[in-house]
C-alpha positions in Angstrom: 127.0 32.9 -97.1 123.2 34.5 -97.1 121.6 36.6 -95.5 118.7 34.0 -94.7 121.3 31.8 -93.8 122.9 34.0 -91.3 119.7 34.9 -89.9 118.8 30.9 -89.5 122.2 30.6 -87.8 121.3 33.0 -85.2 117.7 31.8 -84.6 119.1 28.2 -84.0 121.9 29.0 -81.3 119.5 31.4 -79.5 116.9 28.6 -79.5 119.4 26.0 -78.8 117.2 23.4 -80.7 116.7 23.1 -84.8 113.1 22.3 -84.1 112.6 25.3 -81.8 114.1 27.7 -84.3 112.6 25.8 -86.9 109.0 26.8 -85.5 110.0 30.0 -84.7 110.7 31.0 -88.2 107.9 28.7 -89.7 109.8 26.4 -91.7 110.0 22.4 -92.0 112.8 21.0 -89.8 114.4 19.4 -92.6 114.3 23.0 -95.0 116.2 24.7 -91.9 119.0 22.0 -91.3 119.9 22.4 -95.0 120.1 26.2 -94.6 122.3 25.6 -91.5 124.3 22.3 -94.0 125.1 25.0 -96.6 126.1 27.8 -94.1 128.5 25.3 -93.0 130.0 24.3 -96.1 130.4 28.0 -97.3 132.1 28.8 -94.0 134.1 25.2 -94.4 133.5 24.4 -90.7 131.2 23.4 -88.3 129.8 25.9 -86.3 127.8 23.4 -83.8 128.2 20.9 -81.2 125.0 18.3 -81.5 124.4 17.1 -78.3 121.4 15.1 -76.7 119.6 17.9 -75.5 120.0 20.1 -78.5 122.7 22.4 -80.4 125.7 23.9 -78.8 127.6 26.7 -80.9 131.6 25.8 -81.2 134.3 27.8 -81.3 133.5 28.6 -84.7 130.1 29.3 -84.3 130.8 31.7 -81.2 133.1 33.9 -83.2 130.7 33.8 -86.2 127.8 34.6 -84.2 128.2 38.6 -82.7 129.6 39.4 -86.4 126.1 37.7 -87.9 123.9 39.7 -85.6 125.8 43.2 -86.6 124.9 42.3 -90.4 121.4 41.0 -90.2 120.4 44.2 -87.9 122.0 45.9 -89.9 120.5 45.3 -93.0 116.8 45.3 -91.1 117.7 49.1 -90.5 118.8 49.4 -94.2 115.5 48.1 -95.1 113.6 50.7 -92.8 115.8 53.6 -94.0 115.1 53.0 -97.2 111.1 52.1 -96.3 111.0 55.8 -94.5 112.5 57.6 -97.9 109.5 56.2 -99.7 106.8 58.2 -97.4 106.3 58.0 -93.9 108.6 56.4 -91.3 108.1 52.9 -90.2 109.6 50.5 -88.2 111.0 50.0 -84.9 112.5 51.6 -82.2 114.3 50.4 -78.8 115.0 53.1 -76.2 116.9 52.6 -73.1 116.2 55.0 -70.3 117.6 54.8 -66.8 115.1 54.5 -63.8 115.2 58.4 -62.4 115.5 59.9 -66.2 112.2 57.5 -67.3 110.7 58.9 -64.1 111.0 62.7 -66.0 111.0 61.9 -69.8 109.1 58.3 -70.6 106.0 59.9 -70.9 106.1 63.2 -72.5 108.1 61.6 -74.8 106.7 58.5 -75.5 103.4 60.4 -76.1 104.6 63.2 -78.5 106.4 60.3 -80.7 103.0 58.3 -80.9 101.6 61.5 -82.3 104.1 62.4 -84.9 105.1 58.8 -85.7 102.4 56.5 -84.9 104.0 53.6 -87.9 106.4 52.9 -85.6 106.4 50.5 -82.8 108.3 51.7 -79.8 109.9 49.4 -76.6 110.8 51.5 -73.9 113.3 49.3 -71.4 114.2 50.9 -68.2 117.9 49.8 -67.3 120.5 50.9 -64.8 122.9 52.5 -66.4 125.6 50.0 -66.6 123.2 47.1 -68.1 122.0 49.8 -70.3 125.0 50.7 -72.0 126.0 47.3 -72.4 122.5 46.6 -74.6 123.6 50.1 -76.6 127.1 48.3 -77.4 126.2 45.2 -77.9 122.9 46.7 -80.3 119.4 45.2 -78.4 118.9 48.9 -78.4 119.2 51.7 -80.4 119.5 54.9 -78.4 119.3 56.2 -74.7 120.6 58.1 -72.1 123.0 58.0 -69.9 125.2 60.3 -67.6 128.2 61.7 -68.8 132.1 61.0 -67.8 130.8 57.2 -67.7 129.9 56.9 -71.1 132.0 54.0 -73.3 134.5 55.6 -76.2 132.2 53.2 -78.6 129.6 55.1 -77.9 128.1 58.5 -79.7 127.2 61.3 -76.5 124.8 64.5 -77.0 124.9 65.9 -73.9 121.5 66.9 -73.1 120.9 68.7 -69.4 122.9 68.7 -66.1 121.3 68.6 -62.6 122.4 69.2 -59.1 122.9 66.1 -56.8 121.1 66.2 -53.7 121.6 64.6 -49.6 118.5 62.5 -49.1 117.8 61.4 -45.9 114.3 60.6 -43.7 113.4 63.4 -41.9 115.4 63.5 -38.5 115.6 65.7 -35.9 119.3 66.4 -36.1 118.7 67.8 -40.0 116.0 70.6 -38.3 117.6 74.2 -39.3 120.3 72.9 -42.0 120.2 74.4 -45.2 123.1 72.7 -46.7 125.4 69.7 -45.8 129.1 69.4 -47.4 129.5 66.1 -49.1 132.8 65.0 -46.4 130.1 65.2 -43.9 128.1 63.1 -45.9 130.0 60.1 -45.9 130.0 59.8 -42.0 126.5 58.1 -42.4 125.7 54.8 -43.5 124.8 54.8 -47.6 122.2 52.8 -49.3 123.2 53.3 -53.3 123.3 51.2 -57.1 126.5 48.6 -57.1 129.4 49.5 -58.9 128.9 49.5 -62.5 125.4 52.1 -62.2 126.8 55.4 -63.0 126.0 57.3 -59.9 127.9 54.5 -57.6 131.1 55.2 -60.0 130.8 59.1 -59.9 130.4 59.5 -56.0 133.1 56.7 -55.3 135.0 59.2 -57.3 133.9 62.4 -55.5 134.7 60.5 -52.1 137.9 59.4 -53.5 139.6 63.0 -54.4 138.7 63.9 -50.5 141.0 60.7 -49.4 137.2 59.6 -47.9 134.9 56.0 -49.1 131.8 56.0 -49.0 130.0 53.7 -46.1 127.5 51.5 -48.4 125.4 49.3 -46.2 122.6 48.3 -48.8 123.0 48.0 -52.7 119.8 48.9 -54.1 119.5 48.2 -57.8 115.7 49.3 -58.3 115.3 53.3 -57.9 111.8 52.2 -55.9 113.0 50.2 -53.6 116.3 51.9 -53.3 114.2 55.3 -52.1 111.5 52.9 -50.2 114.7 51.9 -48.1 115.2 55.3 -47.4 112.5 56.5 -46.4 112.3 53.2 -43.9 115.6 55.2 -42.5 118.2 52.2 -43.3 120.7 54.4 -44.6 121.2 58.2 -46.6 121.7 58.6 -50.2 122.5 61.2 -53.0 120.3 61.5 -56.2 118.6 64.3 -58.0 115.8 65.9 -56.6 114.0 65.3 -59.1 114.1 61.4 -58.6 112.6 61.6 -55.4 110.3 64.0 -55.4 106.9 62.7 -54.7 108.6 61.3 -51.3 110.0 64.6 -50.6 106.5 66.4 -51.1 104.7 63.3 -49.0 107.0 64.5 -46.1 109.3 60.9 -46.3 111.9 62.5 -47.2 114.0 65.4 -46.9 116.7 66.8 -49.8 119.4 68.9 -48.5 121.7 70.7 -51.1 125.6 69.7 -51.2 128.6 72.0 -50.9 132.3 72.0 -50.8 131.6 70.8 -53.9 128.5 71.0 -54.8 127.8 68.0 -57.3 126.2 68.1 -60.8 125.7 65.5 -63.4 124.9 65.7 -66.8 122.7 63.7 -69.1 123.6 62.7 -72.8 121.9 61.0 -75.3 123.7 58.5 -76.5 123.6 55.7 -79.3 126.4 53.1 -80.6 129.4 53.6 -83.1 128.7 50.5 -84.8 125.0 51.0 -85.5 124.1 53.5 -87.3 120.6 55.5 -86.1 117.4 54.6 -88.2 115.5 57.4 -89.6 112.8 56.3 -87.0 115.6 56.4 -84.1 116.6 59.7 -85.4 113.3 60.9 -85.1 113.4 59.5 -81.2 116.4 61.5 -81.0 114.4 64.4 -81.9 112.1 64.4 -79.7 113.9 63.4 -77.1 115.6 66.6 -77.4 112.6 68.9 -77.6 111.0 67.3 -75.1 114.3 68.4 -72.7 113.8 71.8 -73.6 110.2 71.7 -72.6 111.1 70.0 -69.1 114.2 70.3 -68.1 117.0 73.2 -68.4 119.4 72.1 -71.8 122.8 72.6 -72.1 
């Protein structure tokens, strides 16, 4: 087995179709199907199911195919490593942020890399955290940041800042004079929060859970817009960061009332997979991810 053949494997059962792949990676039809012939007599199986509409991988092909992606990324990060020794850093890097931290940090950061690194191409993909630590493990990104205590053992964690959790709520009438509200007395209202997987959802299910208490969610809300938009509308209370909801709370939409008995915090952590080593270009990310923190927020 090759490398180009490994790489023609993967474009093929992405694609589905040997012609699709084959114009994707500008060959002849026939030049690809012999790259995918030979791959199959090296590995001394077949590794696809033909079928009228296209290619199906087989058993085979489905084990071969995670392990294939690992090497050829792997040796594309090998090739800018070794690129970035020779002079300046090139290549690419993905960054996974989730919706209240890319709120805070996209832009500083994303301006102060362009300045110091402008070779490399940057995608910046805004994720919940639960999809977003899936694309770390399974290496469509290469760093990001997530919240800490819900971060996968496969997974590398910098803890970068912690913030206080805050009551959000329209304004109302019966909130006039409080300056605090303890989180038991939270959970008699009706919740609009992120499904189970999101980090936040897991961490207060928790929180409710070591005061015997479950939390009343009425609406799952997986965008952080529409999830504060539904607030504001009054269909239900939530907890986030201040910081996520800010420009409502200024407008007068909403209201953020600390928590106590306990007051909760979570921290933030940059984190990057086990299995894929960080680029020099992703290091650099790293870096000024972390400076940036200590600019904006308060680091640990």
């Amino acid at each position: 087995m090759d490398l180009k053949q490994l790489r023609t494997f993967l474009h093929v059962a992405e694609t589905g179709s040997l012609s699709k792949a084959a114009k994707r990676l500008n060959v002849t039809q026939p030049a690809l199907s012999r790259q995918i012939r030979l791959l199959e007599e090296d590995a001394g199986v077949a590794l696809f199911v033909r079928t009228g509409r296209g290619v199906v991988l087989n058993e085979a092909g489905e084990k071969l195919q995670p392990r294939a992606r690992v090497l050829a990324e792997e040796m594309e990060r090998l090739k800018m490593d070794m690129t970035a020794f020779a002079g300046t850093v090139r290549g690419e890097v993905r960054v996974g942020l989730p919706p209240s931290v890319g709120m805070i940090l996209a832009a500083p950061v994303v301006e102060r890399f362009r300045q110091d690194y402008p070779q490399v191409k940057l995608r910046i993909t805004q994720l919940l955290s639960g999809a977003l630590q899936e694309s770390l493990l399974e290496g469509r990104l290469d760093i990001g940041i997530l919240f800490e205590g819900y971060v996968s053992p496969f997974l590398h964690s910098k803890p970068l800042w912690s913030e206080e959790l805050y009551f959000i709520s329209a304004p109302d009438k019966k909130w006039q004079g409080k300056k605090a509200i303890s989180f038991a007395d939270c959970l008699d209202h009706p919740f609009i929060l992120p499904g189970p997987k999101h980090g936040l959802r897991s961490m207060l299910d928790s929180e409710a859970a070591k005061i015997g208490k479950t939390i009343n969610v009425v609406i799952e809300a997986e965008s952080l817009v529409i999830h504060t938009e539904l607030v504001c509308r009054g269909l239900g209370v939530t907890i986030l960061s201040r910081e996520a909801c800010s420009a409502h709370v200024a407008a007068g939409r909403l209201i953020a009332l600390p928590l106590k008995n306990p007051k909760i915090n979570r921290t933030s952590s940059l984190v990057w997979s086990r299995d894929y080593p960080l680029t020099r270009a992703a290091q650099a990310m790293a870096d000024v991810i972390e400076s940036t923190v200590v600019k904006l927020m308060n680091p640990l």
